[in-house]
C-alpha positions as CSV (number, residue, x, y, z in Angstrom):
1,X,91.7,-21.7,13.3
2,X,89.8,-19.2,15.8
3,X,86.5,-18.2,15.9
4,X,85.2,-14.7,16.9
5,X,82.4,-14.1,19.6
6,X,80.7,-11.4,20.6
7,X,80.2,-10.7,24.4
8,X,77.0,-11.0,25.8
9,X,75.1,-8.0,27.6
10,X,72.8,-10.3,28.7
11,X,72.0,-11.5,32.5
12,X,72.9,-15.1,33.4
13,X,70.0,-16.8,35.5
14,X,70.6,-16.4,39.8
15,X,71.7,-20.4,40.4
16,X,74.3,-20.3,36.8
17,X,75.9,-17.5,39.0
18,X,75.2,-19.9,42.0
19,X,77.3,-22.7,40.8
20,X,80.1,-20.3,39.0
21,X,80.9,-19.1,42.7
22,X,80.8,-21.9,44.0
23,X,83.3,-23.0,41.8
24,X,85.5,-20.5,41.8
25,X,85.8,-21.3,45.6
26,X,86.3,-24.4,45.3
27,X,88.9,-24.0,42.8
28,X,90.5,-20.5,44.1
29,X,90.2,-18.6,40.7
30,X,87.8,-17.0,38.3
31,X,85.4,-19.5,36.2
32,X,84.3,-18.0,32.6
33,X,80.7,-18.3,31.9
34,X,79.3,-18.8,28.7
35,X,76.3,-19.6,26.7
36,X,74.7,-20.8,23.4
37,X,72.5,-18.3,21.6
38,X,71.8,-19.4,18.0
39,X,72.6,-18.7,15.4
40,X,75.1,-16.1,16.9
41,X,76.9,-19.0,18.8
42,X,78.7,-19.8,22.3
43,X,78.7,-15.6,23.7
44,X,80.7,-15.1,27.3
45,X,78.6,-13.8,29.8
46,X,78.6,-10.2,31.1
47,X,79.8,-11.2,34.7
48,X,83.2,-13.3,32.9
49,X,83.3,-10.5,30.6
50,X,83.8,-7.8,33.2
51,X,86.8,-9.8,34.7
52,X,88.7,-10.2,31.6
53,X,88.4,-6.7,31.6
54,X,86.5,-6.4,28.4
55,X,84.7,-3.0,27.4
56,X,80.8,-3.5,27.1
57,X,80.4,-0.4,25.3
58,X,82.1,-0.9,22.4
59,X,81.7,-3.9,19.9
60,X,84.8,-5.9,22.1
61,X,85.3,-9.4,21.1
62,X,87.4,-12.4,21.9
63,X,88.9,-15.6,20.2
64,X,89.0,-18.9,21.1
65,X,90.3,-21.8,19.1
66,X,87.1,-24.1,17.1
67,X,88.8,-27.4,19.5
68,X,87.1,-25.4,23.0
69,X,83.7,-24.7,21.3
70,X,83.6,-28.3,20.1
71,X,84.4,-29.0,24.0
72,X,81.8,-26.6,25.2
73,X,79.0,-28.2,22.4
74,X,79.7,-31.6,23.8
75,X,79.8,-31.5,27.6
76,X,76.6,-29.6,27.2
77,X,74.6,-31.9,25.0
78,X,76.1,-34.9,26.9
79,X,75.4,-33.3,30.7
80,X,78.9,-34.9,31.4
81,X,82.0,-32.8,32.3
82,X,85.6,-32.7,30.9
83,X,89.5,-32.4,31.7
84,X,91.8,-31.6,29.1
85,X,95.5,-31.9,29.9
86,X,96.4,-29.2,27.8
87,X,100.2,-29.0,28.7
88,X,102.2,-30.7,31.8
89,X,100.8,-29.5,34.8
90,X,98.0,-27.5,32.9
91,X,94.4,-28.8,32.1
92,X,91.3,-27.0,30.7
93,X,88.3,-28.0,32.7
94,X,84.9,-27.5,31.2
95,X,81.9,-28.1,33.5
96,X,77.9,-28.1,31.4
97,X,75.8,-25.8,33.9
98,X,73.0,-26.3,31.2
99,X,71.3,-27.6,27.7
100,X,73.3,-24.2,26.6
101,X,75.8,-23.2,29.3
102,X,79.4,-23.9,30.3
103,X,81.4,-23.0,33.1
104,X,85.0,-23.1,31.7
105,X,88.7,-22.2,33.3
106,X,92.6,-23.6,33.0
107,X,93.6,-24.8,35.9
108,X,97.6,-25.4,36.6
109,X,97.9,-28.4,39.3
110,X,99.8,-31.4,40.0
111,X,96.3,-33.6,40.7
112,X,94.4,-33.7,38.2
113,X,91.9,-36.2,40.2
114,X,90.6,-33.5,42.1
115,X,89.7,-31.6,39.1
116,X,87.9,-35.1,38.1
117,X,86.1,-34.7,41.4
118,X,84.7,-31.7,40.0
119,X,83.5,-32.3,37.0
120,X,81.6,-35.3,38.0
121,X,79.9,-32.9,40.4
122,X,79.3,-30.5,38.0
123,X,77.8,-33.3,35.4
124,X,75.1,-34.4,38.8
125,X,75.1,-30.4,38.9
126,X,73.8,-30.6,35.2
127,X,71.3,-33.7,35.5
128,X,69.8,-31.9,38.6
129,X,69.1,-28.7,36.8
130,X,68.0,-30.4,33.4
131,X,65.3,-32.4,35.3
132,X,64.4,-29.9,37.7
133,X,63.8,-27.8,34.5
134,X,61.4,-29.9,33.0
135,X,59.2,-30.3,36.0
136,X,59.2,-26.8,36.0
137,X,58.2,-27.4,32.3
138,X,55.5,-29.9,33.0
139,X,54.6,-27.9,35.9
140,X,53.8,-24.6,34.1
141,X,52.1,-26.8,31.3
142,X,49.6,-28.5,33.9
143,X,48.8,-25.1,35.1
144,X,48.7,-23.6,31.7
145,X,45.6,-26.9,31.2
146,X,43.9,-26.2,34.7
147,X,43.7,-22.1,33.3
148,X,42.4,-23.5,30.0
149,X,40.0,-25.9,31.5
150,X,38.3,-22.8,33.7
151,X,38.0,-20.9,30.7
152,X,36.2,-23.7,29.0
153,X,34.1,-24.2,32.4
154,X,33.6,-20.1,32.0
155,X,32.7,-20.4,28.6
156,X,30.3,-23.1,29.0
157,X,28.3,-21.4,32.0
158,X,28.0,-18.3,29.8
159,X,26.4,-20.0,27.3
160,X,23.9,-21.9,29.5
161,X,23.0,-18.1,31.4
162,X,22.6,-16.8,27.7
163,X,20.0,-20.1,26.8
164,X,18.1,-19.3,30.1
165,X,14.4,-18.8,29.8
166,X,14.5,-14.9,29.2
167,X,16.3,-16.1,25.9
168,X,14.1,-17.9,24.3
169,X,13.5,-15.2,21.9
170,X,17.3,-14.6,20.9
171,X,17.9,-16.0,17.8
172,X,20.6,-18.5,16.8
173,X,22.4,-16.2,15.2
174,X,22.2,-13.5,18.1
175,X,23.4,-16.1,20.3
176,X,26.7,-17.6,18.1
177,X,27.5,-14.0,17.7
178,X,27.6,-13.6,21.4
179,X,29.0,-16.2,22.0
180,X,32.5,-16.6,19.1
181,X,34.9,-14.6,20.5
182,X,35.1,-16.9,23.9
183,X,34.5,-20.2,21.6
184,X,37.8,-19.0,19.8
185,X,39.6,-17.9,22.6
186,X,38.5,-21.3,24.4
187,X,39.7,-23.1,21.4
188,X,42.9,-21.3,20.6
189,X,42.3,-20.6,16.9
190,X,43.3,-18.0,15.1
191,X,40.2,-18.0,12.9
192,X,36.6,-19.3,13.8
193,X,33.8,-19.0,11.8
194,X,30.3,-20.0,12.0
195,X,28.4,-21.1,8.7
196,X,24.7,-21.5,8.4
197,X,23.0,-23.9,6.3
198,X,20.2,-21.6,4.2
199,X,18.3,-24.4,2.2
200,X,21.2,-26.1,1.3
201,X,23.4,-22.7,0.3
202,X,26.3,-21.8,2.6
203,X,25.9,-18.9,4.6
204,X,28.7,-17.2,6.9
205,X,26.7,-15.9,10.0
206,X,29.5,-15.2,12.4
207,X,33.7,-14.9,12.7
208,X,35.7,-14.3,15.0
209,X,40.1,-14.0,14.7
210,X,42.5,-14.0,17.9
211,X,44.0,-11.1,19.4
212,X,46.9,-10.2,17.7
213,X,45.8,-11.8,14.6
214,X,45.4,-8.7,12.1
215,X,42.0,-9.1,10.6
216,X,40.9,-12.7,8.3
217,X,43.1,-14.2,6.1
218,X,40.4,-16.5,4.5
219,X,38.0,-14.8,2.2
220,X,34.6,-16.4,2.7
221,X,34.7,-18.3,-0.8
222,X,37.6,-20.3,0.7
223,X,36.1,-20.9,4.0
224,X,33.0,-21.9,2.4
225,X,35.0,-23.9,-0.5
226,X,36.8,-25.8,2.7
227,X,33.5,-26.8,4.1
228,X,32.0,-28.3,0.6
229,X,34.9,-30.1,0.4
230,X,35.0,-31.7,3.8
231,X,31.5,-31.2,5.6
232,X,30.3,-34.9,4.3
233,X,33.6,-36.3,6.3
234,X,31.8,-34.2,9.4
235,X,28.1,-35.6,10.0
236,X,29.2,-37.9,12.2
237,X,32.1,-37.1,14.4
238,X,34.3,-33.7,14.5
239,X,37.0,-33.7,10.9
240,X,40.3,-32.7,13.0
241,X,43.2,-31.7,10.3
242,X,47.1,-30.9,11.4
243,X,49.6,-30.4,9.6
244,X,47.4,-30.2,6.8
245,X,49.4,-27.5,5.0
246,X,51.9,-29.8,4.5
247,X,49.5,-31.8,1.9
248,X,49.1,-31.9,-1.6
249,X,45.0,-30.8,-0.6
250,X,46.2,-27.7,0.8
251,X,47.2,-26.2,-2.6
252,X,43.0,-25.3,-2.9
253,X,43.1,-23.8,0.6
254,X,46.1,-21.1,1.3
255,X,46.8,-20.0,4.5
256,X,45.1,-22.8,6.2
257,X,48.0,-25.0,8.1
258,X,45.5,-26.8,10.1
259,X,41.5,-27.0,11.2
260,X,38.5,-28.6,13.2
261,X,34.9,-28.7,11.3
262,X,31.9,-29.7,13.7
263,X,28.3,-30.0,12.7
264,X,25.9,-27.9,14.4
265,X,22.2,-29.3,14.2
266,X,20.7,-32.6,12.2
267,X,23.3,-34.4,10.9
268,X,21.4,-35.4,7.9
269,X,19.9,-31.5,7.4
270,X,22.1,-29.7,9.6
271,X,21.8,-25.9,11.0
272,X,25.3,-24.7,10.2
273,X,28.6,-25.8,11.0
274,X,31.5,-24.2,13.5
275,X,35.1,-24.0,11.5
276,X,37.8,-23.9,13.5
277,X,41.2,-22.8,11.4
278,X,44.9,-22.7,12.6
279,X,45.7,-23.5,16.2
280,X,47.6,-20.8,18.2
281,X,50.7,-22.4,18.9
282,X,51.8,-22.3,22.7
283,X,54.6,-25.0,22.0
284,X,58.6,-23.6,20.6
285,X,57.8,-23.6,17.0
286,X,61.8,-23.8,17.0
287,X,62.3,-26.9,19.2
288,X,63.1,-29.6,16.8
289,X,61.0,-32.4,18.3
290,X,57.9,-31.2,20.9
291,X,56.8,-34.1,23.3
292,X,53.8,-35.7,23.1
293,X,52.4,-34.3,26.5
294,X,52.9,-31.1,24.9
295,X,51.5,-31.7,21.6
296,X,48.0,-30.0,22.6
297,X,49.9,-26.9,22.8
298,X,50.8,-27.2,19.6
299,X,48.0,-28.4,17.1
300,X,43.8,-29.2,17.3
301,X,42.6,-32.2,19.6
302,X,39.9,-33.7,21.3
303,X,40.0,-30.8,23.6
304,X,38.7,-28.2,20.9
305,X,37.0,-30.5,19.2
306,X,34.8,-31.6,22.3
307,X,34.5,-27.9,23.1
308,X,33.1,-26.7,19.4
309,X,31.2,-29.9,20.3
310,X,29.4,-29.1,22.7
311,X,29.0,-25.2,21.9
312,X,27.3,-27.0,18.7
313,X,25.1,-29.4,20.9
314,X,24.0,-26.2,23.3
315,X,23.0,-24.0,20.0
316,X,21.0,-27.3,18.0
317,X,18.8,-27.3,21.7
318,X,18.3,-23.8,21.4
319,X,17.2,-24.2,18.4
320,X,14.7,-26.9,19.2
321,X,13.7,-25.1,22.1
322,X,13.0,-21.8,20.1
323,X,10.9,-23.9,17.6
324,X,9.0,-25.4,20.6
325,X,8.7,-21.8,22.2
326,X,7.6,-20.3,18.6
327,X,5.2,-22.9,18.5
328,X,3.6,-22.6,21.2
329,X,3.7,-19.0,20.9
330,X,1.6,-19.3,17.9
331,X,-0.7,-22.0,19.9
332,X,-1.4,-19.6,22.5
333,X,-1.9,-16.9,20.2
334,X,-4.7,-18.6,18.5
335,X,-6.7,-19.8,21.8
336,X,-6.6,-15.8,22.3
337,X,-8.1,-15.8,19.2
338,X,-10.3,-17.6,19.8
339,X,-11.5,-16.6,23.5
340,X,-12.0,-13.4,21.3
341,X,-13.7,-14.7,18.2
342,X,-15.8,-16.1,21.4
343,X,-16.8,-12.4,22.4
344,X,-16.9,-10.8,18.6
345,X,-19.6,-13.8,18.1
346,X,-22.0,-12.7,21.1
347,X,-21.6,-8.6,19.9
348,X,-21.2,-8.0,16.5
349,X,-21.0,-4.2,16.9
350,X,-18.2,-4.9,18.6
351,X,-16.3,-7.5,16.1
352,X,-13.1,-6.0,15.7
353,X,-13.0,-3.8,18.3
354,X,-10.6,-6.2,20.5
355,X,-8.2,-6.6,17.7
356,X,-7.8,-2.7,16.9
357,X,-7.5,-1.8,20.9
358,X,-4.2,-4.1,20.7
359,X,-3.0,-2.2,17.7
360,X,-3.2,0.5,19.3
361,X,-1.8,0.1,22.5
362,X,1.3,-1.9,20.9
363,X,1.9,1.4,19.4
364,X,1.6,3.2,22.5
365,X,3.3,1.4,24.4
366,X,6.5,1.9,22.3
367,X,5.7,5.2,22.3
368,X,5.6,5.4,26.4
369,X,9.2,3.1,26.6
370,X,8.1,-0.5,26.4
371,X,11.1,-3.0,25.2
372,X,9.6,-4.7,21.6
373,X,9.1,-8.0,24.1
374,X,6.5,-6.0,26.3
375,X,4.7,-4.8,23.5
376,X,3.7,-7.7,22.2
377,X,2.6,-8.8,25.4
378,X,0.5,-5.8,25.6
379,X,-0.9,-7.0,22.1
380,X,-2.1,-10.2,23.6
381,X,-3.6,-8.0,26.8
382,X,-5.6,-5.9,24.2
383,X,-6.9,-8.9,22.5
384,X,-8.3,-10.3,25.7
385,X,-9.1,-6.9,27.3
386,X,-12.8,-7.8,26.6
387,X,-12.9,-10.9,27.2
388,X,-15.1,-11.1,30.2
389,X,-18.1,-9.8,28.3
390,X,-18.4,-13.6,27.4
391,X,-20.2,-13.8,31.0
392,X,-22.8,-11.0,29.9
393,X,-26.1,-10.7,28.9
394,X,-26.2,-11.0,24.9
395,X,-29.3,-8.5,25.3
396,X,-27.5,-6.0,26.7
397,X,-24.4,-6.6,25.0
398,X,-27.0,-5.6,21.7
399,X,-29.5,-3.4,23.6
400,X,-29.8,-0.5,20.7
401,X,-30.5,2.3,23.5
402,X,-28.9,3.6,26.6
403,X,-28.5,1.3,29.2
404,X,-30.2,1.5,33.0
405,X,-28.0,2.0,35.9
406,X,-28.6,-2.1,36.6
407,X,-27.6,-2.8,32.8
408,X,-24.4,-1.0,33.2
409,X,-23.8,-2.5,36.7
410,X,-23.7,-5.5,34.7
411,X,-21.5,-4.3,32.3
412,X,-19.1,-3.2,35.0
413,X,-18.7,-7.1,35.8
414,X,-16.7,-7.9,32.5
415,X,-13.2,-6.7,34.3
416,X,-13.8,-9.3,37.0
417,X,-15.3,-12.1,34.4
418,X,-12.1,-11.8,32.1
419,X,-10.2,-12.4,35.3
420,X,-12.1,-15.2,36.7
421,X,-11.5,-16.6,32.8
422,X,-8.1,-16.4,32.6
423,X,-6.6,-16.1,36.2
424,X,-5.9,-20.3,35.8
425,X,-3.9,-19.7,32.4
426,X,-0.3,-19.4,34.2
427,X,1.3,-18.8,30.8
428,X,-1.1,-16.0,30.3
429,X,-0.9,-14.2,33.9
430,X,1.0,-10.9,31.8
431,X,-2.7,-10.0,30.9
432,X,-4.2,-10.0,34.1
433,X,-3.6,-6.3,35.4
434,X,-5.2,-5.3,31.9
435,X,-7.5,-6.8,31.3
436,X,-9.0,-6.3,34.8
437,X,-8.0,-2.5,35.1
438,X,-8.6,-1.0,32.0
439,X,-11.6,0.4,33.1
440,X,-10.4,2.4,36.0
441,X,-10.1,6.2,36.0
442,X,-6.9,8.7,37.3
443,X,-9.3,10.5,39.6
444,X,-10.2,7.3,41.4
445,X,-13.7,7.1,39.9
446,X,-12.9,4.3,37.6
447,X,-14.3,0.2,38.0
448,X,-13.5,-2.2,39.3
449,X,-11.5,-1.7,42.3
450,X,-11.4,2.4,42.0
451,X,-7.7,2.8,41.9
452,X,-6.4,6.3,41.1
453,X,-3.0,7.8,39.8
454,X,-0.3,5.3,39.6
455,X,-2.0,2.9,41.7
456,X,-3.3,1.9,38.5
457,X,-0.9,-0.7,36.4
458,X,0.6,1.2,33.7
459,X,-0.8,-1.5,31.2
460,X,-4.1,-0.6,32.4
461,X,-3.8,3.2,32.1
462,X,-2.6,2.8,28.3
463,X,-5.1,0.0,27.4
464,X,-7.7,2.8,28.8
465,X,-6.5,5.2,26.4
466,X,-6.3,3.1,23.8
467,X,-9.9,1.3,24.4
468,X,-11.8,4.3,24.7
469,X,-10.4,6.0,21.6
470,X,-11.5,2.9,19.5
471,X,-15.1,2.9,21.4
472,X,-15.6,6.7,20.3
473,X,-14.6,5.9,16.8
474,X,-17.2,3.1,16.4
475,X,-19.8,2.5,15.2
476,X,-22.3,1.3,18.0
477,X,-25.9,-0.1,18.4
478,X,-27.0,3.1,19.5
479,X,-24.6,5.9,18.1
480,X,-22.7,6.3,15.2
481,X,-18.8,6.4,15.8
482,X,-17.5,10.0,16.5
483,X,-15.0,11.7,13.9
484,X,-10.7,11.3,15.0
485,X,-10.7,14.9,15.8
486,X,-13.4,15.0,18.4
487,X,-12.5,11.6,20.2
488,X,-9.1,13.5,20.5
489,X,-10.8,16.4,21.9
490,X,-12.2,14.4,24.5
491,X,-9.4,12.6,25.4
492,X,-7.6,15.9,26.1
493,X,-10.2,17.2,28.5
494,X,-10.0,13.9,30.5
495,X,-6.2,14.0,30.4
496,X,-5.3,13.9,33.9
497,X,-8.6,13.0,35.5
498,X,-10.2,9.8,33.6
499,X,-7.0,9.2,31.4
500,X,-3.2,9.0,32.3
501,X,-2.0,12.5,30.8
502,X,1.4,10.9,29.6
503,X,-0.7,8.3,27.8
504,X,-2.8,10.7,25.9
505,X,0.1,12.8,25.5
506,X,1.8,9.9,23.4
507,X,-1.3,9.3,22.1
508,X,-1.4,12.5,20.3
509,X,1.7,12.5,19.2
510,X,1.2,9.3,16.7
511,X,-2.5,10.4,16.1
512,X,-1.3,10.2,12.5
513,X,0.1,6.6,12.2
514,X,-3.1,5.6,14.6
515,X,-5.7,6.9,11.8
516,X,-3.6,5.5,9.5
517,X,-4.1,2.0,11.1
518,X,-7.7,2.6,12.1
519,X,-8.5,3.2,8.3
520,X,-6.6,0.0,7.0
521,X,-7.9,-2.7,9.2
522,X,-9.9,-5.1,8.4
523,X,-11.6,-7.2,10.1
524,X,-10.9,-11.3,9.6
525,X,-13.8,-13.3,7.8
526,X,-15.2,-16.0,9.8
527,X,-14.6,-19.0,8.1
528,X,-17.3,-20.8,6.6
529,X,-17.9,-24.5,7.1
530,X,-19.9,-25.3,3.7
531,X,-17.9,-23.4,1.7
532,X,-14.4,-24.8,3.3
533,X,-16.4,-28.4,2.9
534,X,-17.0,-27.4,-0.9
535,X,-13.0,-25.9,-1.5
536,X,-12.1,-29.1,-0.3
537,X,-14.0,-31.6,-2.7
């Protein structure tokens, strides 16, 4: 019986041709070269082809008897060579050069020993080559952990530059989204997904699937099905499942082969969770047993599982430290309130007035370019523009007439005041050049430090805008507040000498929205201590 194989186009590796010369020297006669390929079979190299003067162009094959591939199976999964006296005088000498390679040739000689001599050589050959090709394994799988361990390092110092304090205002959901796609990559899945926990109800927030991986397998009903089913396992350490598609639980859950679920948050009312599904195999899916110090190649460990842990521990601070920055946004919020309430309570012409110059200049200020963060800084700057007048006369704060030239002198303090008031506030330091510089002019004319042109901080020169449309539209002590159009007019004739003309450009261009906003407001009621006393009873 024969069997038929195919020659091989392929290269050999630089030291199989290494050892075949150097045993065709030693022996004084071509060596064939072959190799296992499955499921084709043992194929003779392109080299051993060539000299038996086989065409490589056309489908050329050769036969050898099943008793020299059984020969060429065993040397090779033994490592140990063989000499088969075949005839007198003739012997078959086949030499493992590899797991999957043989050197074979028929020798005619009167000492076999020698031959012997060979194969031994070529079976300390084979051990050599077998071990130096698994520290060549191990090597490339250490260095393939050190590259995986930088990208986790990588990963980890993005996410702490994206929770610096310029963040504090990204949401969690801004910052998981930013942050998936090196998560995955850092935890070889081919899906991740990132579920919140809205009041109890599963909702998915973010995904992510590796490249190469054509869009989600999982519909959302199954990732969030998986999670019911195993998030109670997951409050208090990661759930890490391999080989899980081999279980009878799987059946509910197609596609998913294995997975890692981490709880993000509270364990007992948790923000969300990370699900980590099917781990990129690195490991030969085809090797029938993978070692152990490779098995992290191959399915989800403590690796990924510390890493989504941690990813989830840097997201539940955030999350703490937004709620303590949203807090004490609101906090500060109210002491402006109140510091204005303060001034409102001394002048009630001008109750109000504070609150609907911050309108205002929010507006403008997205109008003129401001980022949505600097505008609501501006806000808070608008509601404490005033604030020095706290440090001024109530009589002429209320005097129902003009004022005398030492009567406005004090007026002219209230810049200065509001600074003295505030300049200890560190958290509120944004509002200084506002509230001390709304009052000066273009030309240079202005109070309290006469800066002109650009000189003046651009807060200032839009709070000015903003502050003295609202003070013509007023109603005062003394006047009653002029009509939109002609507080309009006026700021276009001082466009350019008492009022930035960009600023009263933008002005004009949302005049609508700005009488629109002038008519709704309404001032907030004071609360009333009898009454509140009485609601309460």
């Amino acid at each position: 019986m024969v069997t038929t194989l195919t020659v091989s186009q392929d290269p050999i590796q630089t030291w199989h041709e290494k050892a075949l010369a150097a045993l065709e020297r030693a022996l004084g006669q071509s060596v064939e070269l072959w190799y296992s390929q499955q499921p084709e079979g043992w194929t003779l190299s392109e080299s051993s082809a060539r000299r038996e003067g086989l065409g490589l162009d056309d489908p050329s094959t050769m036969s050898v008897g099943d008793d020299l591939l059984a020969l060429m199976d065993s040397t090779t999964s033994t490592g140990i060579g063989t000499v088969l006296e075949q005839s007198p005088g003739e012997y078959l000498l086949v030499i493992p050069l590899g797991r999957k390679i043989a050197a074979t040739t028929t020798v005619h000689t009167d000492s076999p020993g020698r031959l012997l001599g060979l194969a031994e050589l070529g079976s300390q050959f084979f051990q050599q080559q077998t071990e130096l090709a698994q520290v060549r394994e191990e090597n490339d799988y250490f260095l393939k952990q050190v590259s995986d361990d930088f990208e986790e390092l990588t990963f980890l110092r993005s996410m702490a530059q994206r929770l610096g304090l310029r963040t504090n205002a990204k949401s969690i959901d801004q910052l998981v989204n930013a942050s998936i796609e090196e998560l995955a990559k850092s935890t070889h899945a081919e899906e991740l997904y990132y579920v919140g926990n809205d009041d109890g109800e599963l909702k998915l927030l973010a995904a992510c699937h590796a490249e190469g991986i054509d869009g989600f397998e999982h519909e959302t009903e199954v990732v969030q099905s998986l999670l019911r089913h195993f998030r109670a396992a997951a409050q208090h350490q990661p759930v890490i499942k391999n080989a899980f598609g081999e279980t009878d639980a799987a059946h509910d859950f197609p596609g998913v082969r294995d997975f890692v679920i981490v709880v993000v948050g509270d364990e007992a009312d948790p923000l969300g969770w990370f699900l980590a599904i099917n781990r990129i195999s690195e490991a030969g899916t085809d090797e029938p047993a993978i070692p152990e110090w490779r098995l992290n190649q191959h399915e989800f460990g403590t690796s990924e599982a510390s890493l989504l842990s941690t990813a989830a521990a840097m997201i539940a601070s955030h999350a703490n430290n937004l709620a303590l920055f949203q807090e004490r946004e609101v906090l500060l919020v109210n002491v402006v309130r109140t510091l204005v309430s303060a001034v409102e309570a001394k002048d009630e012409y001008t109750c109000g007035h504070s609150e609907r110059v911050a309108l205002y200049a929010k507006r403008l200020a997205r109008q003129v370019g401001y980022n949505e963060e600097d505008c609501e800084l501006l806000y808070l700057t608008g509601l404490l523009h005033d604030v020095g007048k706290i440090a001024i006369n109530d009589a002429i704060l209320n005097k129902p007439g003009h004022l005398t030239d030492e009567e406005f002198a004090e007026i002219q303090r209230h810049p200065d005041e509001g600074w003295q008031i505030l300049q200890g506030l560190q958290q509120l330091s944004y509002v200084l050049p506002g509230v001390l510089h709304h009052h000066e002019r273009l030309d240079g004319k202005g109070y309290p430090d006469g800066l002109a042109g650009t000189n003046i901080p651009l807060d200032g020169r839009i709070l000015a805008v903003a502050d003295a449309y609202d003070a013509m539209t007023s109603n005062r002590a003394y006047r009653t507040g002029m009509p939109h159009e002609k507080a309009i007019s006026i700021l276009r004739q001082g466009s350019g000498t008492q009022w930035d003309p960009e600023a009263v450009d933008a002005f004009v261009q949302i005049e609508s929205e700005i009488i629109a906003m002038r008519e709704a407001y309404l001032p907030r009621e004071r609360p009333n201590r009898k009454s509140m006393s009485a609601a309460s009873q």
